[in-house]
C-alpha positions as CSV (number, residue, x, y, z in Angstrom):
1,X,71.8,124.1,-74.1
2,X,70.2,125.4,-70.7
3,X,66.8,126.0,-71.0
4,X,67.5,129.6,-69.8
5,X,70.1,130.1,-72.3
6,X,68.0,129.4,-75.0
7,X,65.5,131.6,-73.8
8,X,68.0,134.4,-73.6
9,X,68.9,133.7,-77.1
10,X,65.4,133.6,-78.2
11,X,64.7,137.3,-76.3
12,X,67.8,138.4,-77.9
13,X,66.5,137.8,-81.4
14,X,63.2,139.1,-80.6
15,X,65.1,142.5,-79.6
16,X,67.1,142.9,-82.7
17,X,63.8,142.5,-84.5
18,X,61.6,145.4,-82.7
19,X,63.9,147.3,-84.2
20,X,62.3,147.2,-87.8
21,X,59.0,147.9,-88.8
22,X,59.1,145.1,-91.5
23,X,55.5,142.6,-91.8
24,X,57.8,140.0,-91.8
25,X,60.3,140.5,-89.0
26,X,56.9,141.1,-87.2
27,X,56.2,137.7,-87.6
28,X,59.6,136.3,-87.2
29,X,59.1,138.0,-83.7
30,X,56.2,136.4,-83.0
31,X,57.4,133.0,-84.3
32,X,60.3,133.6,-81.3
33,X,57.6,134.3,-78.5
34,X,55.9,131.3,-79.2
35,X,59.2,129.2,-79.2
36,X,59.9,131.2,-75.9
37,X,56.8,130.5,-74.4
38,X,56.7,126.5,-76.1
39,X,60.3,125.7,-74.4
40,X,58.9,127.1,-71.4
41,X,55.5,125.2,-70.7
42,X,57.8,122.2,-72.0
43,X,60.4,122.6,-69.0
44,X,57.3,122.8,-66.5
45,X,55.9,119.9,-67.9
46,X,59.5,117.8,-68.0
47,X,59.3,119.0,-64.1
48,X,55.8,117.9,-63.6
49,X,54.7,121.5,-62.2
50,X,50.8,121.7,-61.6
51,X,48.7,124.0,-61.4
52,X,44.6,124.2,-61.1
53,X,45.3,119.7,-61.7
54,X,47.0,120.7,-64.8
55,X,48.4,118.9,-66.2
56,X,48.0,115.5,-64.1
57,X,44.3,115.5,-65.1
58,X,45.6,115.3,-68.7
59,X,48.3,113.3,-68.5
60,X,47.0,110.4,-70.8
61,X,45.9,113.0,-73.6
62,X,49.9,114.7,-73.4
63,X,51.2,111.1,-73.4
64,X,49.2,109.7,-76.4
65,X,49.6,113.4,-78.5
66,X,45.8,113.2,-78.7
67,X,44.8,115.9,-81.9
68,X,42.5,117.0,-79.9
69,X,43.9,117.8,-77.1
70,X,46.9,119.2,-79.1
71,X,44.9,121.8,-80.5
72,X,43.3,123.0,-77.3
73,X,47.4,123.9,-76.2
74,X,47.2,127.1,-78.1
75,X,49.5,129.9,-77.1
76,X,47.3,131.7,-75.0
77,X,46.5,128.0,-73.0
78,X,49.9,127.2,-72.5
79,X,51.0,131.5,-71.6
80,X,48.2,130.4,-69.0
81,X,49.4,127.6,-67.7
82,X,53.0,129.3,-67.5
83,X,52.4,132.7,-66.1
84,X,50.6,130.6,-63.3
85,X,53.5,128.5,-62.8
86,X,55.7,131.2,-62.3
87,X,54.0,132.4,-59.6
88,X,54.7,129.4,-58.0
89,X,58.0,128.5,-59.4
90,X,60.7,130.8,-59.1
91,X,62.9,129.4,-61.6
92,X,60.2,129.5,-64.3
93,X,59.5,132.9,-62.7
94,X,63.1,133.6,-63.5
95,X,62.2,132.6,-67.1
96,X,59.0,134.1,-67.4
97,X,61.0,137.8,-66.5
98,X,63.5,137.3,-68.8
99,X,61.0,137.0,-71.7
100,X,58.9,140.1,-70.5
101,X,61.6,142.3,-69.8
102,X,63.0,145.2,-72.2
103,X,66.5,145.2,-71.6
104,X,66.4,148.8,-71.3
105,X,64.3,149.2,-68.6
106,X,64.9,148.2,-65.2
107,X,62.4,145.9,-64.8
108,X,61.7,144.7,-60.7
109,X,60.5,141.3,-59.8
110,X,57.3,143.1,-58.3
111,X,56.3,144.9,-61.5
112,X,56.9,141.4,-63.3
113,X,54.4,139.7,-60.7
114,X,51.7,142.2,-61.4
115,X,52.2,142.3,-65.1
116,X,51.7,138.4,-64.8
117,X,48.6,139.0,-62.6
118,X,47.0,140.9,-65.6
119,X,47.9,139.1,-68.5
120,X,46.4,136.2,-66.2
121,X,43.8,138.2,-65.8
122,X,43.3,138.9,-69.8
123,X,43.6,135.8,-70.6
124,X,40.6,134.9,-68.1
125,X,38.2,137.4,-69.1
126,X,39.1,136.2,-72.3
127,X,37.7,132.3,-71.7
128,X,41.1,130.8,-71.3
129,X,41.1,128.1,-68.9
130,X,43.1,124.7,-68.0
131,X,39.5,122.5,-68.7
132,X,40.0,120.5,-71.8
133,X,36.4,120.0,-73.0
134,X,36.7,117.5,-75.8
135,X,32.9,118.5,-77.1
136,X,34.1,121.9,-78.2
137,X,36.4,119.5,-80.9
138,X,33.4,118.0,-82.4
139,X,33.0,120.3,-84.9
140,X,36.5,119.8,-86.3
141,X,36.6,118.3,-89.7
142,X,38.2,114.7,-90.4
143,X,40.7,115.9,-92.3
144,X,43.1,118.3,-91.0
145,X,46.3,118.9,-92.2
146,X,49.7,118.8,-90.2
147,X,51.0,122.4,-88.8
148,X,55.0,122.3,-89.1
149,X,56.2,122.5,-85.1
């Protein structure tokens, strides 16, 4: 499947879901924009799109699925990392829309860009950057158990 058709599928999900006010198919809606969001920092990283030296600077950490490392890619590092693609990339721009828009709005490539511009902007005044720093892991305990996904 296309990367863009699963993406579509995923959004259509999500959109059956908003329907209901349900705790549960709140979280089922959540657990579809992260696969949205996962599938698409995956297909900028399969095409080796960079951004601020991200990911090259890494590349050794992605390759050896360093636990570390793994836990800095939260959501909000790798929504970073993709909202900046896109306004670089036009297809992950493409992709990027697709997951934003409401299908019942008309929803212009312009007022995506600037609703990418301040969720890039959120999620700077919020800390998130592209710097790994492995000392901020220190604290982690030995054991940790593993997250399905």
């Amino acid at each position: 499947m296309e990367t863009i058709d699963l993406i579509k599928e995923l959004k259509q999900n999500i959109l059956h879901i908003q329907s209901t006010d349900s705790l549960d198919d709140v979280k089922e809606a959540e657990f579809y924009e992260f696969q949205i969001m996962n599938t698409i920092f995956h297909y900028c990283l399969k095409n080796k799109y960079s951004t601020e030296g991200f990911p090259e600077k890494y590349q050794d950490l992605l390759d050896s699925e360093d636990e570390d490392f793994q836990d800095f890619l939260d959501f909000s590092v790798k929504s970073y990392y993709v909202y900046k693609v896109s306004l670089q990339q036009n297809d992950v721009f493409k992709m990027v829309k697709l997951y934003c828009n409401d299908s019942e709005v008309v929803y212009s490539d312009q007022d995506c860009r600037n609703d990418i511009l301040v969720a890039i902007k959120i999620l700077e005044q919020e800390g998130v950057t592209l710097v790994f720093n492995p000392d901020l892991f220190v604290n982690i305990p030995l054991f940790r158990p593993k997250l399905p996904g």
